[in-house]
TIKE-774696 format. One record per residue (C-alpha): residue number from 1; residue in one letter; x, y, z. Coordinates in pm, 1 decimal. Layout:
N
PT   num   residuo          x          y          z
PT   NUM         A          X          Y          Z
...
END
This chain:
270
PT   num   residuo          x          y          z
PT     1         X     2655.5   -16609.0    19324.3
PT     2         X     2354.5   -16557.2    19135.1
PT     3         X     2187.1   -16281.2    19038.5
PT     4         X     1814.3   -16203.7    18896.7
PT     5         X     1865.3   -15976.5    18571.0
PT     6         X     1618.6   -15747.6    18705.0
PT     7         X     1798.2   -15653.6    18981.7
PT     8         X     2083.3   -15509.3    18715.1
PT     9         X     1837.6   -15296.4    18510.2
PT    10         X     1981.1   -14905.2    18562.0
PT    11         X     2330.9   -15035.4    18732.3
PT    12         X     2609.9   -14740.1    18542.5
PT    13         X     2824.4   -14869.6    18289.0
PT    14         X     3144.0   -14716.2    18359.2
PT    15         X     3428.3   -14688.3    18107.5
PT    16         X     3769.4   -14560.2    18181.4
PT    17         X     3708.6   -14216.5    18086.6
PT    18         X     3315.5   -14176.5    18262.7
PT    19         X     3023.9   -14383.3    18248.7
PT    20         X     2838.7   -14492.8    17904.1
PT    21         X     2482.7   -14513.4    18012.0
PT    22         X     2266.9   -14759.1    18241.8
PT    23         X     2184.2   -15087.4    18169.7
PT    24         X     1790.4   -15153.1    18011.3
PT    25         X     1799.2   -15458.0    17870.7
PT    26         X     2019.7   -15796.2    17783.2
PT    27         X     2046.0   -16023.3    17499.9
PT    28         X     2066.3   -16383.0    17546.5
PT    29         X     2176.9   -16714.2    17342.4
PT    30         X     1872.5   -16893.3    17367.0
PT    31         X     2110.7   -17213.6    17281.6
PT    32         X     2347.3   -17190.9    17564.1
PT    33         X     2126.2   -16943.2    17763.1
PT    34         X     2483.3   -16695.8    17861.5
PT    35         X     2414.3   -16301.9    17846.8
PT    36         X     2572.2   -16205.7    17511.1
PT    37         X     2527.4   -15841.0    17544.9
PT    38         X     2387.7   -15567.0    17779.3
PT    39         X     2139.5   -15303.9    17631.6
PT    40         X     2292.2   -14986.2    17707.4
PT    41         X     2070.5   -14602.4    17725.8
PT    42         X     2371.3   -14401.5    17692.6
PT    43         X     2226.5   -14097.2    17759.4
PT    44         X     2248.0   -13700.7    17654.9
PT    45         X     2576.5   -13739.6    17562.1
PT    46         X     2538.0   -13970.4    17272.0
PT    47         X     2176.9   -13819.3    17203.4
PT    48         X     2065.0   -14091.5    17389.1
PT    49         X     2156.8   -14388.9    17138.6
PT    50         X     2117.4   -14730.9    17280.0
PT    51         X     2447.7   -14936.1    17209.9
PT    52         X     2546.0   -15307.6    17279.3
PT    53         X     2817.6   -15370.0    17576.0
PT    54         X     3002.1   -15740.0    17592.1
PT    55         X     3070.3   -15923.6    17917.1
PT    56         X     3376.4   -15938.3    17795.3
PT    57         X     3463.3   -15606.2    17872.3
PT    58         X     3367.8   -15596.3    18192.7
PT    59         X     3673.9   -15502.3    18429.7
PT    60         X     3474.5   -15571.9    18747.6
PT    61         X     3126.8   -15546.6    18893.2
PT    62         X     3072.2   -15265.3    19254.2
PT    63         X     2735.5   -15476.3    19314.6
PT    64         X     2691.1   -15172.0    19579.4
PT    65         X     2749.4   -14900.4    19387.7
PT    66         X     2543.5   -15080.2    19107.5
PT    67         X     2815.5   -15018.5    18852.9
PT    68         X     2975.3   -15209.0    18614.4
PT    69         X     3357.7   -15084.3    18491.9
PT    70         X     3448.1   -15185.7    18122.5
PT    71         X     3772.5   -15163.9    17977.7
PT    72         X     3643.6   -14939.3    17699.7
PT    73         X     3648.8   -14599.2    17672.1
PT    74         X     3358.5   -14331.6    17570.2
PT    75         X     3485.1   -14279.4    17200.8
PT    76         X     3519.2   -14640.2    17154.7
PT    77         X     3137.6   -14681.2    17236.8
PT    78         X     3056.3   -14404.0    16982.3
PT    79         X     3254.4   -14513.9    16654.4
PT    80         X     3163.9   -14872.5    16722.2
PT    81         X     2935.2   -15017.4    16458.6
PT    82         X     2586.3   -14922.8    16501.5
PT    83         X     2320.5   -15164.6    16600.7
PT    84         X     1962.3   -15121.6    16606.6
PT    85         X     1880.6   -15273.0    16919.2
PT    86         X     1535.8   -15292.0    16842.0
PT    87         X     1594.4   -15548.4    16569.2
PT    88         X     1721.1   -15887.3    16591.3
PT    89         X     2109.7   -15838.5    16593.7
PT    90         X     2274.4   -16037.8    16291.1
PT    91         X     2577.5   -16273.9    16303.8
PT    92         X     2760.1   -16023.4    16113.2
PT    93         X     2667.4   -15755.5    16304.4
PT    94         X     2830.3   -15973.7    16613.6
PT    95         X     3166.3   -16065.8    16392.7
PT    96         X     3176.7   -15648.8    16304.6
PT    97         X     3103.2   -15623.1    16671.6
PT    98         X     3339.1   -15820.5    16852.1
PT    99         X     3655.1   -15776.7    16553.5
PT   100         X     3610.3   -15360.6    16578.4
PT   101         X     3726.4   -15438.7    16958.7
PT   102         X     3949.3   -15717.1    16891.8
PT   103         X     3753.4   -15952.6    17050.7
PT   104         X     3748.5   -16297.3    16969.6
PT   105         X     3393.5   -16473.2    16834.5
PT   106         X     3258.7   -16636.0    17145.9
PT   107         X     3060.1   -16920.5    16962.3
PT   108         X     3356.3   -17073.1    16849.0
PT   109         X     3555.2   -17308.2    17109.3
PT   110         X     3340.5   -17575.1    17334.4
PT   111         X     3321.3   -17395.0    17653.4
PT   112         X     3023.7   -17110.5    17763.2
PT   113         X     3251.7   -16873.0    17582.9
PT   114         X     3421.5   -17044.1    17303.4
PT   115         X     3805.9   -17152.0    17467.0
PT   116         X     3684.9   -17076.8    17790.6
PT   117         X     3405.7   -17035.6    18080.8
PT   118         X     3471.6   -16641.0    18189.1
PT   119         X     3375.0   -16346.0    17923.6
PT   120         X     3688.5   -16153.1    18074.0
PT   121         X     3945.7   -16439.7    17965.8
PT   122         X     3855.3   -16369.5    17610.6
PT   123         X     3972.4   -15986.2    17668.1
PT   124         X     4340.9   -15924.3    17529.2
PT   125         X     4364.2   -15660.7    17791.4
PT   126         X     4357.3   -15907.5    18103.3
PT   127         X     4671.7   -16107.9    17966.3
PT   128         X     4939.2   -15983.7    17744.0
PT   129         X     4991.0   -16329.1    17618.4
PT   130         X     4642.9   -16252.2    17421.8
PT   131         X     4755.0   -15964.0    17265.6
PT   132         X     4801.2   -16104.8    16933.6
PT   133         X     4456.5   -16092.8    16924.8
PT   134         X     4454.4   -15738.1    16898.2
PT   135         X     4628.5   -15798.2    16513.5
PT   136         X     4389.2   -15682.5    16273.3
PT   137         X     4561.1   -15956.7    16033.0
PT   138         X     4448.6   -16236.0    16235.4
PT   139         X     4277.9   -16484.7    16076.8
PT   140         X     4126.4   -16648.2    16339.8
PT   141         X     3868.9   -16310.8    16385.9
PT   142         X     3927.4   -16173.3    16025.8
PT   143         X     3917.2   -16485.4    15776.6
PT   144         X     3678.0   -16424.4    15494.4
PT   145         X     3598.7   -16736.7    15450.5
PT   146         X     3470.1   -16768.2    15826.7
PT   147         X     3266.7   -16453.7    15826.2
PT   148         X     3086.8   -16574.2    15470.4
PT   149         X     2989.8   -16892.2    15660.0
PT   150         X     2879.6   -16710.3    15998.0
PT   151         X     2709.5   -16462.0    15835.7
PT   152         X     2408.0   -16704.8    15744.2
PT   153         X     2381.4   -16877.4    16080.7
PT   154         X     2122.3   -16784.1    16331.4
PT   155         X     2229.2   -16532.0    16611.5
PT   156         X     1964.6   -16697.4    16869.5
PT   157         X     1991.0   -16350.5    17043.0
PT   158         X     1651.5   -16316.5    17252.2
PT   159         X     1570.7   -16021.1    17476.1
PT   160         X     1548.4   -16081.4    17887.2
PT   161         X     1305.0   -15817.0    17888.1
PT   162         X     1048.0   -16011.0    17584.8
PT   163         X     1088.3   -16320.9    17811.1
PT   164         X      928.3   -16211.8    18112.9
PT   165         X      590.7   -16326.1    18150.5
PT   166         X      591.9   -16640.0    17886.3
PT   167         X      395.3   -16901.0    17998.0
PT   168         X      512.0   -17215.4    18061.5
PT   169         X      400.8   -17575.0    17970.5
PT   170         X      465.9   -17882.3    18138.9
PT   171         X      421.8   -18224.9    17978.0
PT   172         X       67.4   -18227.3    18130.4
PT   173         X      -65.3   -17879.8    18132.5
PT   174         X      -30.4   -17526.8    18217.3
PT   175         X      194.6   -17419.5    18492.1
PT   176         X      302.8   -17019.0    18569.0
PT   177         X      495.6   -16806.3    18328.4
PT   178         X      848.1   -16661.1    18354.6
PT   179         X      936.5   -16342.3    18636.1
PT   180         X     1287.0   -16334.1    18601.0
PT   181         X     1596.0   -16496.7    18513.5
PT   182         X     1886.3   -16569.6    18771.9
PT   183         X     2228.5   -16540.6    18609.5
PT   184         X     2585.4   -16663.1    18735.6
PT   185         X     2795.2   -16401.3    18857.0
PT   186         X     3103.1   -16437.0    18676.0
PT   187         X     3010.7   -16665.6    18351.1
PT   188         X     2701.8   -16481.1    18274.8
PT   189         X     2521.4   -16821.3    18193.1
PT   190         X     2113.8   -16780.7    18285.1
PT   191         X     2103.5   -17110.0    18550.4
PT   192         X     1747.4   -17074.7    18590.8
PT   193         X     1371.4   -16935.2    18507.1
PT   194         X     1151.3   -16826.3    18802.1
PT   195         X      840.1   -16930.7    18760.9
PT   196         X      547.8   -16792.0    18883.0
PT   197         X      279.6   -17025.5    18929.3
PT   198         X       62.4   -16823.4    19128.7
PT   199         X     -230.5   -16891.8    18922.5
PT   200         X     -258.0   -17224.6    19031.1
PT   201         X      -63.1   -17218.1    19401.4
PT   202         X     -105.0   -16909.7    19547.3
PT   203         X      207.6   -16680.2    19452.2
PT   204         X      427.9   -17007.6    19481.7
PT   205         X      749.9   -16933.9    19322.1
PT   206         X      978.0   -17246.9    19161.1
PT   207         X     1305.3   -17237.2    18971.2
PT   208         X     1359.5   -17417.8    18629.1
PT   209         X     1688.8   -17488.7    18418.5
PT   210         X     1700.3   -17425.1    18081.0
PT   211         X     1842.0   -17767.7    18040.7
PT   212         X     1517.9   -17855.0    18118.6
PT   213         X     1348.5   -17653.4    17863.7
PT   214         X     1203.3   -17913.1    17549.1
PT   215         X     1075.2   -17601.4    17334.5
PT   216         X     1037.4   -17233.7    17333.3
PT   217         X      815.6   -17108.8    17102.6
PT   218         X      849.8   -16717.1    17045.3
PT   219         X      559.3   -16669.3    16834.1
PT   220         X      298.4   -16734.0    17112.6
PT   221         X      579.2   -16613.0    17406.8
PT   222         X      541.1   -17002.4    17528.6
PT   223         X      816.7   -17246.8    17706.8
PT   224         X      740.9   -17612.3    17708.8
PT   225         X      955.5   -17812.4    17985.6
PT   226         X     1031.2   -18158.5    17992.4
PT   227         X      893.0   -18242.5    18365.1
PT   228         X      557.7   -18286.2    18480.0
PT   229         X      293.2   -18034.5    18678.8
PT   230         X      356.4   -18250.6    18963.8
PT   231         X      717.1   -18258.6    18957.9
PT   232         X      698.1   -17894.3    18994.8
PT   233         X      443.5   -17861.3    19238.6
PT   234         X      685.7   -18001.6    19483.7
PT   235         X     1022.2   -17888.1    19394.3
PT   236         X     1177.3   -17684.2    19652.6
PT   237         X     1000.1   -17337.7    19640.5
PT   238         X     1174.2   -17033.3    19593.5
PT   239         X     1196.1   -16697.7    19750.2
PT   240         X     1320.8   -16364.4    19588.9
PT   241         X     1366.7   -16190.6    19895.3
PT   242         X     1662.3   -16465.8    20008.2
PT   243         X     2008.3   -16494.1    19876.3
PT   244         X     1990.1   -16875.9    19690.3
PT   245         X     2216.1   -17051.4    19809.4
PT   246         X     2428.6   -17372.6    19696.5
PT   247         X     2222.3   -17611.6    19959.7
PT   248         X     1886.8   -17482.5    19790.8
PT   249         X     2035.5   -17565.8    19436.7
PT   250         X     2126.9   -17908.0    19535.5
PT   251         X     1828.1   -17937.6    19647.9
PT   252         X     1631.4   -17825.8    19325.3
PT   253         X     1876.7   -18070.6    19114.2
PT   254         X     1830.2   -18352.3    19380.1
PT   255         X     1440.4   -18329.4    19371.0
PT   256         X     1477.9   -18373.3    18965.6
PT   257         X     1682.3   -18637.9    18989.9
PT   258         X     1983.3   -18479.8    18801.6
PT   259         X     2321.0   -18364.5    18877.4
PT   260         X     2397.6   -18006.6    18927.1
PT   261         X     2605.8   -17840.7    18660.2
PT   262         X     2855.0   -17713.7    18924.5
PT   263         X     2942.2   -18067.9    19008.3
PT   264         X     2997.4   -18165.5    18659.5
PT   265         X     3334.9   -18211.4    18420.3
PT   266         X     3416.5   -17868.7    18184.7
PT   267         X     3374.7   -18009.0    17792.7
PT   268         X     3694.5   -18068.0    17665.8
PT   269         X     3825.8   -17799.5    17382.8
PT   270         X     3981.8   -18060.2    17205.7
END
């Protein structure tokens, strides 16, 4: 199922010993487009520090309730390296990050999350045969070498809250800007923009891929798309107040003339 980020803003973060704070915000890879990290307002209890959650802790989501349970607990949270969330987060601040809870670093493998598709599978605590990783002489997370090398590549982190309201160009003009961002249930992967082209269509809403997306240029909050104005006109129009559906997808990739990325073969790891 898919889900608009929106919708998520304020859902509890609960850890095993009471909740953490409420979601506010969630950093993307703009290269893979998959939620890297939630934006967490913890609160009175941590003087109201905003801290950086994983998908990869996530234990499982009460969309009801609007709470998400973490396998992490409250002092966890507060001795975990600091972040400013308010400036772009660093590859090392990811590789302190992700090593201070044993996690592994999710850009390395093939797959949305490095060896695999699902955050959670990268979480020693759902399999004991991953509990290795919880060896603070594991090379894998802790070689020197590696973390030299990562620390001077690009993060790509961008904020879902920044890119709502770029405007986006097709090959031939002007179209709508960006209202939201629908995300997979359990990958986390951002499947598509909604774009608002009510400017030119009367509060017609469409849905782009990011596989579609040619440039996005942060400077001037701009996203140029490979298709045409036409093209987009007439895809099949979509409708926040209805649950999308796989039928309406195939329909999207159909009208594009592509293949949906549900129907397609997992890159290999090797």
């Amino acid at each position: 199922m898919l889900r608009d980020l929106k919708e998520l803003e304020d859902y509890a973060i609960a850890a095993s010993d009471g909740n953490i704070g409420k979601v506010k915000d969630f950093l993307f890879d703009d290269l893979s487009w998959a939620v890297r990290y939630f934006v967490i307002e913890t609160g009175s209890w941590l003087s109201s520090h905003k801290v950086l959650i994983t998908p990869i802790a996530i234990q499982k989501t009460d969309w009801s309730n609007k709470t998400l349970s973490v396998l992490i607990t409250k002092d966890q949270v507060k001795n975990s390296p600091d972040i400013d969330t308010d400036k772009p987060v660093s590859r090392q601040h990811e590789m302190d990050y992700l090593s201070f809870y044993g996690y592994p670093y999710y850009w390395e493998g093939s797959q949305l999350w490095g060896g695999d598709m699902y955050p959670y599978l990268l979480n020693p605590d759902y399999n004991d045969a991953l509990t290795e990783l919880r060896n603070p002489n594991n090379t894998h997370f802790f070689d020197e070498s590696k973390r030299e090398k990562e620390q001077k590549s690009d993060p790509d982190l961008r904020s879902a809250e920044e890119v709502i309201g770029y405007h986006i160009h097709a090959t031939d003009g002007d179209i709508g800007h960006v209202s939201g961002l629908l995300v997979e249930e359990e990958t986390w992967a951002v499947r598509y923009l909604v774009i608002d082209t009510s400017n030119w269509w009367g509060g017609h809403q469409v849905l782009i891929s990011p596989e579609w997306i040619k440039k996005v240029q942060w400077f001037d909050r701009s996203v140029s798309v490979d298709v045409n104005r036409q093209l987009i006109k007439e895809a099949p129009e979509y409708s926040s107040v209805e649950q999308l559906n796989r039928e309406h997808e195939m329909a999207i990739y159909e009208h594009y003339g592509l293949t949906g990325y549900w129907a397609r073969k997992p890159k290999s790891n090797v």
